[in-house]
C-alpha positions in Angstrom: 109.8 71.2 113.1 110.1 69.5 109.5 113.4 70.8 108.4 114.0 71.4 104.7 117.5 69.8 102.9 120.0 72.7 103.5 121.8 72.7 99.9 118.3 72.5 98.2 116.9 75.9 100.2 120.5 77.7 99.5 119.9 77.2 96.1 116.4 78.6 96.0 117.4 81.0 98.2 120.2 82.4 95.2 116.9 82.0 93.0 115.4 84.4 94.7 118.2 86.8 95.4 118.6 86.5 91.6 115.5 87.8 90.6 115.5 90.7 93.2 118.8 91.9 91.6 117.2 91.9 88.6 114.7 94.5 90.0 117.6 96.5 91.2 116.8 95.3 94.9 118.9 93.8 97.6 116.8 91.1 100.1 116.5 92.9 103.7 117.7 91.0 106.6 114.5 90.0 107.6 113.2 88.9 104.1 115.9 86.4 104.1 115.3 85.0 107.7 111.3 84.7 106.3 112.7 82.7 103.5 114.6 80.3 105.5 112.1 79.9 108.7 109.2 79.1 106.0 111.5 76.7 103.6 111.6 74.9 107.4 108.0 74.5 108.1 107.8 77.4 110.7 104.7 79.5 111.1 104.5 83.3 113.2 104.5 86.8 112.8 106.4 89.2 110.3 106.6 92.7 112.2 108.7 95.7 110.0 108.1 99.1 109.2 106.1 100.5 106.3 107.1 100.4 103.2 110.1 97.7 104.2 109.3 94.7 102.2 106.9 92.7 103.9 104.9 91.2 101.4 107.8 89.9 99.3 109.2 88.2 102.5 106.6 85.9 102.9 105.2 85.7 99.3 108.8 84.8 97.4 109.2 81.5 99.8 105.8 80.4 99.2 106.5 80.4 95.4 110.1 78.9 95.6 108.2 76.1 97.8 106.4 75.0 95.2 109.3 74.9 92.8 111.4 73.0 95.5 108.0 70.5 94.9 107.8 70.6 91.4 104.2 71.7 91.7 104.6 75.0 89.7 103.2 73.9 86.4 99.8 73.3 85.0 99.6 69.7 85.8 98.7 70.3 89.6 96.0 73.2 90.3 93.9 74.3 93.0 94.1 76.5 95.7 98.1 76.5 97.7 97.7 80.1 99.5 95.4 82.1 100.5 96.4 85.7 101.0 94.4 87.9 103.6 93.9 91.7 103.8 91.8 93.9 105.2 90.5 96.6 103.1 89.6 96.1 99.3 92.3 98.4 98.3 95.1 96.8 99.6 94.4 93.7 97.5 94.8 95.2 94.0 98.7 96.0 95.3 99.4 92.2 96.7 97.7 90.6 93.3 100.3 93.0 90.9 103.2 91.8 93.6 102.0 88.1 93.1 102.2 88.4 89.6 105.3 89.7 89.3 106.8 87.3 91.5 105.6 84.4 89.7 106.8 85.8 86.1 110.3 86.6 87.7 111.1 83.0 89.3 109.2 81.1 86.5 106.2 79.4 87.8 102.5 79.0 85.8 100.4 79.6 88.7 97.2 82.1 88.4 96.4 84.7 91.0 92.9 85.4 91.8 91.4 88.7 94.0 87.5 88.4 95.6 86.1 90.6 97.5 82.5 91.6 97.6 83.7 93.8 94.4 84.2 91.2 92.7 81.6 90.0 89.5 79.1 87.2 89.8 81.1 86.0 86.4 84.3 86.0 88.1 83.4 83.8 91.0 81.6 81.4 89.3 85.0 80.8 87.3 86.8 80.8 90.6 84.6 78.2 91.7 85.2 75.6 88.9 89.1 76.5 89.0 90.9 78.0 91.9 93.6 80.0 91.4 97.0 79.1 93.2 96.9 82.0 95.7 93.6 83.6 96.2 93.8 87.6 97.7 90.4 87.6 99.9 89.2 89.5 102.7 88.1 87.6 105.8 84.4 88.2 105.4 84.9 86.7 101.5 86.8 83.8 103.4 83.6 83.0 104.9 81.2 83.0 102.2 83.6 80.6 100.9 83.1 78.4 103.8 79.2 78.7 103.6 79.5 77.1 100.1 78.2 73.8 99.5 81.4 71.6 98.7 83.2 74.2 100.1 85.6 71.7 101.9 87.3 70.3 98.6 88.2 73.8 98.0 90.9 73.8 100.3 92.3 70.3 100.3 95.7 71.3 99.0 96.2 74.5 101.2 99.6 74.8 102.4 99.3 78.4 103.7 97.8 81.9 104.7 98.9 85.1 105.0 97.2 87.3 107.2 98.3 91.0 106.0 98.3 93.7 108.3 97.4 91.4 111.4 97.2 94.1 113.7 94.6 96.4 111.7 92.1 92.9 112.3 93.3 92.7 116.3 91.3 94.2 118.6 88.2 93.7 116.5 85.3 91.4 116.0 86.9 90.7 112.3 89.9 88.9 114.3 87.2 86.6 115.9 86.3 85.9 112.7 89.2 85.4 110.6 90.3 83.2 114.4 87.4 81.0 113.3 88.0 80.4 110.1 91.3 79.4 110.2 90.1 77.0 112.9 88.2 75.3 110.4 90.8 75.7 107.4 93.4 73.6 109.9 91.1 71.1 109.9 90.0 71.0 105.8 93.8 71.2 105.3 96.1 69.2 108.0 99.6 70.6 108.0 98.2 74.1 106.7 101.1 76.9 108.1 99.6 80.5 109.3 101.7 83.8 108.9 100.9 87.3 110.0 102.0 90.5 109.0 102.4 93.3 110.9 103.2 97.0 111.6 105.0 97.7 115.3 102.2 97.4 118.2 103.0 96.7 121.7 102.0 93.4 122.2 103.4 91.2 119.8 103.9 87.7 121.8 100.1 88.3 122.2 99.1 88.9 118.7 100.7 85.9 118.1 99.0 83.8 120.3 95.5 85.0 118.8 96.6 84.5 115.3 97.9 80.7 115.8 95.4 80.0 118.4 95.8 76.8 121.2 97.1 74.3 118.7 100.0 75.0 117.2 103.2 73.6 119.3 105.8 76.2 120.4 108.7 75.0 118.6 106.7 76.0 115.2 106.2 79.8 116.6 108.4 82.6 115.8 108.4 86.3 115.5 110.7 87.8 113.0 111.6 91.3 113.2 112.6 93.9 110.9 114.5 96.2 113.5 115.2 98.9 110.7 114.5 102.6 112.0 112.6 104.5 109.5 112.9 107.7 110.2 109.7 110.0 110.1 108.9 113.4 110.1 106.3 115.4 111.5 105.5 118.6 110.6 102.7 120.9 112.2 100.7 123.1 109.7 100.6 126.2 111.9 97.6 128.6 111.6 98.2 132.3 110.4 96.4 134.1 113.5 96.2 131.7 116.8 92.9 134.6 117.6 91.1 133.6 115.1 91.5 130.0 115.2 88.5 127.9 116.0 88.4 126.5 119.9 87.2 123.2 119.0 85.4 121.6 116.5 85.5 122.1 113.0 86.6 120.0 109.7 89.6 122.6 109.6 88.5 123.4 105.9 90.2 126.8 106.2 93.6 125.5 106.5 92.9 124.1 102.6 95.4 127.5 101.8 98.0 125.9 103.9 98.2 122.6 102.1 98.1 124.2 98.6 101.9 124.4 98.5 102.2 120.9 99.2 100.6 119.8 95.6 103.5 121.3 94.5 106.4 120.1 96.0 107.3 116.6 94.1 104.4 114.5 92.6 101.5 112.9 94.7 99.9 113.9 98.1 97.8 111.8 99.9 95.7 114.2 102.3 94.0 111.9 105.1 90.6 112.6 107.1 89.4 111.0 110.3 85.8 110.5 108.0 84.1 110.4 105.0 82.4 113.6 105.6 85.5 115.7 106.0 87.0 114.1 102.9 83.9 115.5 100.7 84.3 119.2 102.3 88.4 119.0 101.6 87.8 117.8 98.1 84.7 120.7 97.6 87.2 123.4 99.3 90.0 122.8 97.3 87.9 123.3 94.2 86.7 126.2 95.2 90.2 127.6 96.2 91.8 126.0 92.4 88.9 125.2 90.1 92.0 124.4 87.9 92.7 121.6 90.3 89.9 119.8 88.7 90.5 116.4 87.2 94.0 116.6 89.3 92.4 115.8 92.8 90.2 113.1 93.6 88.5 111.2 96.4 88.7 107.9 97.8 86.9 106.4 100.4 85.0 103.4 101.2 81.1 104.3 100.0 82.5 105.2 96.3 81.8 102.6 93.4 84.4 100.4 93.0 85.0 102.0 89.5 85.5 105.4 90.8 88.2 103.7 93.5 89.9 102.0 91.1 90.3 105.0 88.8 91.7 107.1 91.7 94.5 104.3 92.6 95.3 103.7 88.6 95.7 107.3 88.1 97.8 107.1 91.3 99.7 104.8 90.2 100.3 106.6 87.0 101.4 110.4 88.4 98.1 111.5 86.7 96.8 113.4 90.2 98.6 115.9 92.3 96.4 114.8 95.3 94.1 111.8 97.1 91.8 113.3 100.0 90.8 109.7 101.5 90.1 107.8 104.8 91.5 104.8 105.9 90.4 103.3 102.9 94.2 103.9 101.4 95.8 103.1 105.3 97.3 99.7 105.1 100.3 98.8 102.8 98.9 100.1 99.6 102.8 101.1 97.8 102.2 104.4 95.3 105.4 105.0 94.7 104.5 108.4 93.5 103.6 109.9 97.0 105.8 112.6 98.5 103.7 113.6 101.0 101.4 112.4 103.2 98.6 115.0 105.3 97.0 113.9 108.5 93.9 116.4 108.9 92.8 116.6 112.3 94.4 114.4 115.4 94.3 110.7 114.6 94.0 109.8 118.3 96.5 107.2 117.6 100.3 106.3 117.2 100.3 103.4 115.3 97.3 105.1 112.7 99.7 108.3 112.4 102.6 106.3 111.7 101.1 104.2 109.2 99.7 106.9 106.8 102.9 108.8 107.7 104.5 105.5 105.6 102.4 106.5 102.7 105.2 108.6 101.3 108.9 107.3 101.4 107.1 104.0 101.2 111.0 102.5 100.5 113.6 101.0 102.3 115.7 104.1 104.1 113.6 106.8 102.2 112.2 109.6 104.7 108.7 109.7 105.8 107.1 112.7 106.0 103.5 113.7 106.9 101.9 116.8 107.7 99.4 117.6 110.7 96.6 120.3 110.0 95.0 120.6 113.3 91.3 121.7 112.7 90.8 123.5 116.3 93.5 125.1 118.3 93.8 122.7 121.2 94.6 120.2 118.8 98.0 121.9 118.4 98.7 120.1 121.8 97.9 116.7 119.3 100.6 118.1 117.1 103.4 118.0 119.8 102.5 114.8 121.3 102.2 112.9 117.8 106.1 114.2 117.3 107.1 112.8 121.0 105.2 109.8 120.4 106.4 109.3 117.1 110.4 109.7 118.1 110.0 107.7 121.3 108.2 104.5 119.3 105.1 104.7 121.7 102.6 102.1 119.9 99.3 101.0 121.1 98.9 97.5 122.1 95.7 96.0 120.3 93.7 94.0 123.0 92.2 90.8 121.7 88.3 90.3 121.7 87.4 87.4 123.4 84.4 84.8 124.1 82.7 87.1 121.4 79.3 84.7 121.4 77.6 86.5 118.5 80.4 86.0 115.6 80.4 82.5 117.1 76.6 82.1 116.3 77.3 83.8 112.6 80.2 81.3 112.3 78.5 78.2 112.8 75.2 79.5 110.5 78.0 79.6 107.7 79.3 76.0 108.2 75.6 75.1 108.7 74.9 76.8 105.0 77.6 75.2 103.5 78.4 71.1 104.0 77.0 71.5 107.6 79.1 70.1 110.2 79.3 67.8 113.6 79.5 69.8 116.7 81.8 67.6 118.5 84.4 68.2 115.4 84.1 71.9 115.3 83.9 72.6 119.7 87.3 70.9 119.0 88.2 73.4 116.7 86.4 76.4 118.7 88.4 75.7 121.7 91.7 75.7 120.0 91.2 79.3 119.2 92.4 82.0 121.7 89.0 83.9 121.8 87.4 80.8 122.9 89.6 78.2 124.6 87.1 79.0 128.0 84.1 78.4 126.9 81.9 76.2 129.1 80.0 72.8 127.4 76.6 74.8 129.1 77.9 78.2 126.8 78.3 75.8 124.1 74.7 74.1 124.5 73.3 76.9 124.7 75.2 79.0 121.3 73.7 75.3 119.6 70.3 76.0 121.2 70.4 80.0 119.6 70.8 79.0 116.1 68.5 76.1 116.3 65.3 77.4 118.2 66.5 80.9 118.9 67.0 80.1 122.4 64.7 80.5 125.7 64.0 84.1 124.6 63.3 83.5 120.3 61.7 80.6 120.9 58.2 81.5 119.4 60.1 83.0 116.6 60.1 81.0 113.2 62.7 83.3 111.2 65.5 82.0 114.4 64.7 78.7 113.9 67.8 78.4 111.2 70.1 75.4 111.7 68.4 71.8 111.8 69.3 68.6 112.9 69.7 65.6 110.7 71.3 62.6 112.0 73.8 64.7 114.2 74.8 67.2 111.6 73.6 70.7 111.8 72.6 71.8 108.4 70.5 75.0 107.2 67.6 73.8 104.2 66.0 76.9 103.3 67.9 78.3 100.3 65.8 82.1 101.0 68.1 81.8 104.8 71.3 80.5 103.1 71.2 83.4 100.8 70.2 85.9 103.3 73.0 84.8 105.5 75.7 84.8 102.8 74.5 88.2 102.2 75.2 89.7 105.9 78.4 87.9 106.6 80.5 90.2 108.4 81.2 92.0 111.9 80.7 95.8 111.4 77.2 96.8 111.9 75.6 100.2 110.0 72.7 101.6 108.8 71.2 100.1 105.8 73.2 101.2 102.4 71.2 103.2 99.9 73.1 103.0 96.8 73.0 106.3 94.6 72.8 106.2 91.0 72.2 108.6 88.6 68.6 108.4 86.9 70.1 107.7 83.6 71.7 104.9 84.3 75.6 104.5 86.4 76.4 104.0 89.8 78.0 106.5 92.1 78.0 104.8 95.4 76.2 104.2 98.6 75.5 106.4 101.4 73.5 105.1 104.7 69.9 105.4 104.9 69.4 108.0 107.7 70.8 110.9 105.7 69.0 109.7 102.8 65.8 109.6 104.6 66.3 113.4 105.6 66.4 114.6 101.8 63.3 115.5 100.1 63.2 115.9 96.4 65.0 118.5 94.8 67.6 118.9 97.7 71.4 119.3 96.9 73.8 117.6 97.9 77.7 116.8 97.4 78.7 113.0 97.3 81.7 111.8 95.4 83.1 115.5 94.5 79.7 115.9 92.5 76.7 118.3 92.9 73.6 116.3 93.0 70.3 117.0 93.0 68.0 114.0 94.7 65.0 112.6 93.0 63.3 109.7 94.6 64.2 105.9 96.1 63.3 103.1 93.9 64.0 99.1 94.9 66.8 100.4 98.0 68.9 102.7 95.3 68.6 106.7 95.7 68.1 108.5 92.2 69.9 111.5 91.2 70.5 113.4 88.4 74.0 116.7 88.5 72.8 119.6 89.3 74.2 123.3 88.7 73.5 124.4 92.3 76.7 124.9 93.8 75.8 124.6 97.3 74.4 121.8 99.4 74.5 118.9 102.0 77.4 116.6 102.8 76.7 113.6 103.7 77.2 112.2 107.5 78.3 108.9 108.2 78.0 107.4 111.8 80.8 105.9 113.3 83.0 109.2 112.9 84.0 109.5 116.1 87.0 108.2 117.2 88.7 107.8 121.1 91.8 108.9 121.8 94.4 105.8 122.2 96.0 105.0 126.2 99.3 106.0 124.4 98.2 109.0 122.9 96.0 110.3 125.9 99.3 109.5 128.2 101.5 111.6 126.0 98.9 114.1 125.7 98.9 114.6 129.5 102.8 115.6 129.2 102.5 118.3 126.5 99.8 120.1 128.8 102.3 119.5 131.5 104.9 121.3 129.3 102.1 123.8 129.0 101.7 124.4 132.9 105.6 124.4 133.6 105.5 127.5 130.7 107.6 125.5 128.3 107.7 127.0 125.1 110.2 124.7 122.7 108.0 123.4 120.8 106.7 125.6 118.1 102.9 124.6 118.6 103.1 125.8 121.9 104.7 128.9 121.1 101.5 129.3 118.6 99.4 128.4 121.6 100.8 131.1 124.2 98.1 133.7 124.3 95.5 130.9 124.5 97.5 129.5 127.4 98.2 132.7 129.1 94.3 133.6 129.0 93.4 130.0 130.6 96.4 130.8 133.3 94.9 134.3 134.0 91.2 133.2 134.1 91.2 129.3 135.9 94.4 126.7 135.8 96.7 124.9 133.4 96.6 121.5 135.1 99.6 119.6 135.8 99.8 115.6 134.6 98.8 114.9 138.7 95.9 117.1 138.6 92.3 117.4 137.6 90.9 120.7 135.8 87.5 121.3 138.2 85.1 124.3 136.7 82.0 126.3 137.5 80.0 128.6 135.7 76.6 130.0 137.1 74.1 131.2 133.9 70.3 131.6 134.1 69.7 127.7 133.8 71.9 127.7 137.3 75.3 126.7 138.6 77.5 124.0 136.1 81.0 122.3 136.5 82.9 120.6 134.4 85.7 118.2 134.9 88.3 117.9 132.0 91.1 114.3 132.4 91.9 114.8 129.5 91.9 111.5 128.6 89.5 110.7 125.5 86.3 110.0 124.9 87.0 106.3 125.6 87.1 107.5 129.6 85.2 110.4 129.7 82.1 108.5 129.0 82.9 106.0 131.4 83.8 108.9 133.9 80.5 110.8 132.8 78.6 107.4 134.0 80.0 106.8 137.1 79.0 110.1 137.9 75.8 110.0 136.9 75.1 107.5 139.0 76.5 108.2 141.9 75.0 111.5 141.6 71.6 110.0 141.0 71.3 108.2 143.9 71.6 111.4 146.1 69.6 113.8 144.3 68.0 114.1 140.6 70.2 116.1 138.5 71.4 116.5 134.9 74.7 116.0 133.4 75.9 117.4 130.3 79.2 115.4 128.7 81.3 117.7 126.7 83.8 114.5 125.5 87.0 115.2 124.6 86.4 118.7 123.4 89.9 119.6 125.3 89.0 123.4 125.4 89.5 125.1 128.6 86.4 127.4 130.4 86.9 129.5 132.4 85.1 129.6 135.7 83.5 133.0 135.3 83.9 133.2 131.8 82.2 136.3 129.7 80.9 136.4 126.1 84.4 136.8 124.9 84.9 134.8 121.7 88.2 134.2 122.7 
């Protein structure tokens, strides 16, 4: 490991601890052990709670590198760090850090942000001068690397940060950003990787997939903020557990509840599982406090990008008393103002819970503290497993994709579009990745054969016949499939966006095209906390014009659905547990009794070593259902097997009711209850 001269590193290191004093901060332990491990050449993962610090532990040391060089001044330019995050609106946070970092330890380097929101103008100046650290996204990273001289770009690359590693793990978008820093290794020798982090459960792993095969032990380390934050979790009970719905539901009437909470300090930030619940919070709580109106906005992914950054600005500057938003505001985005964080409906996961719960107190040693409005009343049960869960530390793991062929296919179109490249240089690089250190020179033949002919299957297709083959390097020529392909980079597949503007002229945002399709002209509906009236589609946009109709459709987006985790469907097993042994601490629970004496009375409260097995006889016949209580994930997979075992005796039709967690009764009347 190059080792740095000791008396030169203690005095950046007072630099450093300098400038934080003149913020009125002290450095953390682990910000300082950051420092020194990247002063001495080491590369890893930076795991802490939210709201701890992170950024500044691995940001400050690349700056006072460059001073320990001398190359903080005009005279030497072009691209030292590169700054990865996952969503667009953590990048506005990291680029107002960067800047304030630089200022306060006195360097003239520039800070740059793309991401597909940024202008046409911008990158074209990006392009003739780099900035010193770039903040990018890792499908941006890659249309970087499909440009033509795209190498030169990086020559002088001595780092990147990969923020909020383990949001990317566990995807396709970690095969990705796996591959492109395969290739940056290689464009920049010496180049050192960092990962940031929240808590998961595998973190020796997570570091192996984000350095991949090359990188020798002794440069590897995992630095931990061990500082407990303390969280806590509050469950929003309903009024009347009778009249609460069984399942289902956005859990728009619980909008009363929250009321209280704009209140009580200065921001809330009230999250949804989807973009379609967000719109019915933001519509109910207009309706509740029409004086709430300019006070409350939305946030979410298919807004404009003016419209997103308005909401964090006026975040920023204690102009709203509430956010409703997705996971577009998740990961590491610091509003100070925030003092209280709502989780509508059950997150299915720890680590998600935890991390919007660090929304608020987002501070060294502040208190955390998030609300949980179930929508349906077995989702109570959510509400006392997310506090166990929570107390206990009981993270998910995030298991790696691997050997994921088709972002390896997309990969090599990219280097293809930009300065092409020699597959015996870039298998080298591909098998020093940890998604694909197996792959087999007959896989590897035949990922070459796909993007050249389309393979045995294409073949006789012209529009797969992509990459060509001049004198050993694979190159793509036709400029109409360079610019298609830089237009689809990415992983996440969708319906085709329909972007919605108003027919005088502004954009709103984009919704998908199978709601679109559904609307005929002169339908309502409600998209960005607006009343819109739909006109017509013109050139892929949707026209609209404000309408006074009060009532009308909310948009659907696909993808809503989300699996309960292994950790939260374990923990979930134990409250109903509780539940069978009659134990009544907890106050959701106690909410819960008449529900659970009915299902006692009527069929069974199964125990954590038992499976709930129920029939009901109606006109259409005799049913049964199974409940594991285990999520969606496994009740499909359950649902399957059955299916098919059961189909190879006798022809028969299933009916999967995933992850409803309601209990029927085996003779069950018409009772609503």
């Amino acid at each position: 490991m190059p080792m740095a001269k000791a008396p030169a590193d203690r005095t950046l290191l007072t630099t450093a601890t300098r400038w934080f004093a003149t913020q009125g901060w002290k450095p953390q332990i682990f910000q300082r052990d950051a420092w020194k491990a990247y002063l001495q050449g080491a590369q890893g993962l930076l795991t802490a709670p939210t709201g701890m610090g992170k950024t500044y532990a691995l940001l400050v040391p690349i700056l006072l590198e460059a001073l320990r060089e001398g190359d903080g001044t005009k005279a030497k330019r072009g691209l030292r760090a590169i700054w990865i995050a996952p969503i667009r609106a953590l990048t506005k946070e990291i680029e107002l850090s960067a800047w304030q970092a630089i200022a306060g330890l006195g360097l003239d380097w520039t800070v740059g942000v793309r991401t597909g929101d940024t202008s046409a103008n911008e990158r074209t100046k990006q392009k003739k001068a780099m900035p010193e650290i770039l903040i990018t996204t890792p499908e941006s990273l890659h249309v970087l690397l499909s440009q033509k001289g795209g190498a030169a770009l990086f020559e002088r690359l001595r780092c990147v940060v990969v923020d909020e590693w383990h949001e990317l793990l566990g995807s396709k978008r970690a095969v990705q950003m796996e591959l492109a820093l395969s290739r940056m290794r290689s464009l920049a020798p010496g180049m050192r990787t960092w990962g940031i982090s929240a808590t998961i459960g595998n973190l020796e792993e997570a570091l192996d997939v984000l350095l991949g095969e090359e990188a020798g032990s002794d440069h590897r380390m995992i630095i931990r903020g061990d500082v407990r934050k303390r969280i806590e979790v509050r469950t929003v009970l309903p009024p009347d557990i009778r009249t609460f719905p069984w399942a289902g539901h956005a859990g728009v009437r619980a909008v009363e509840q929250v009321m209280p909470l704009l209140h009580q300090g200065e921001s809330t930030l009230i999250f949804t599982n989807t973009r379609s619940f967000a719109e019915r919070w933001y519509q109910r709580m207009l309706d509740v406090d029409p004086e709430l109106s300019g006070l409350i906005a939305l946030h979410h992914g298919s807004l404009s990008r003016e419209l997103r950054d308005w909401t964090e600005t006026a975040l920023h500057e204690h102009r709203l008393r509430a956010v409703i938003c997705t996971s577009s505001l998740d990961l590491g985005v610091d509003f100070r103002p925030v003092s209280n964080v709502v989780q509508v409906g059950g997150p299915k996961n720890v680590a998600r819970f935890i991390q919007r719960a660090g929304r608020s107190g987002h501070q060294p040693r502040a208190v955390s503290r998030i609300h949980f409005v179930p929508t349906h009343a077995m989702e109570l049960l959510e509400g006392v497993a997310l506090r166990h869960a929570v107390a206990a530390r009981r993270v998910e793991q995030r298991i790696p994709y691997t050997r994921s062929f088709d972002v390896l296919c997309q990969y090599l179109v990219t280097l293809a579009v930009g300065d092409g490249f020699r597959q015996e240089e870039v298998l080298k690089e591909v098998r020093g990745t940890f998604s694909f250190r197996s792959i087999t020179p007959d896989e590897w033949n035949w990922v070459l054969g796909f993007i050249t002919t389309g393979g045995p299957s294409l073949l006789a297709y012209d529009e797969f016949r992509k990459v060509e083959v001049e004198d050993g390097r694979y190159v793509v020529n036709d400029r109409r499939i360079a610019l298609r392909h830089r237009l689809s980079i990415g992983t996440i597949t969708s319906d085709t966006a329909i972007r919605v503007k108003y027919i005088s002229g502004g954009y709103i945002g984009s919704l998908e095209e199978s709601f679109i399709s559904r609307l005929k002209r002169g339908d309502v509906f409600w998209f960005a906390g607006r009343n819109l009236e739909f006109l017509s589609v013109h050139n892929m946009e949707a026209l609209v014009r404000k309408s006074e109709v009060t009532k009308g459709r909310v948009p659907s987006w696909m993808g809503g659905r989300m699996p309960l985790s292994s950790q939260m469907s374990a923990v979930l097993r134990e409250v109903v547990q509780q539940a069978a042994e009659d134990d009544r601490r907890e106050p959701e629970l106690r909410a819960l009794a008449p529900l659970l004496e009915k299902q006692r009375e009527r069929s069974h409260i199964p125990r954590s070593d038992e499976l709930l097995v129920e029939k009901l006889r109606t006109r259409e016949g005799y049913h049964v259902f199974l409940y594991p209580f285990e999520g969606r994930a496994v009740h499909e997979g359950i649902t399957a097997l059955l299916a098919y075992r059961i189909g190879l005796l006798t022809p028969m039709a299933l009916q999967h009711r995933h992850e409803r967690l309601r209990f029927r009764a085996s003779e069950r009347s018409r009772d609503p209850h």
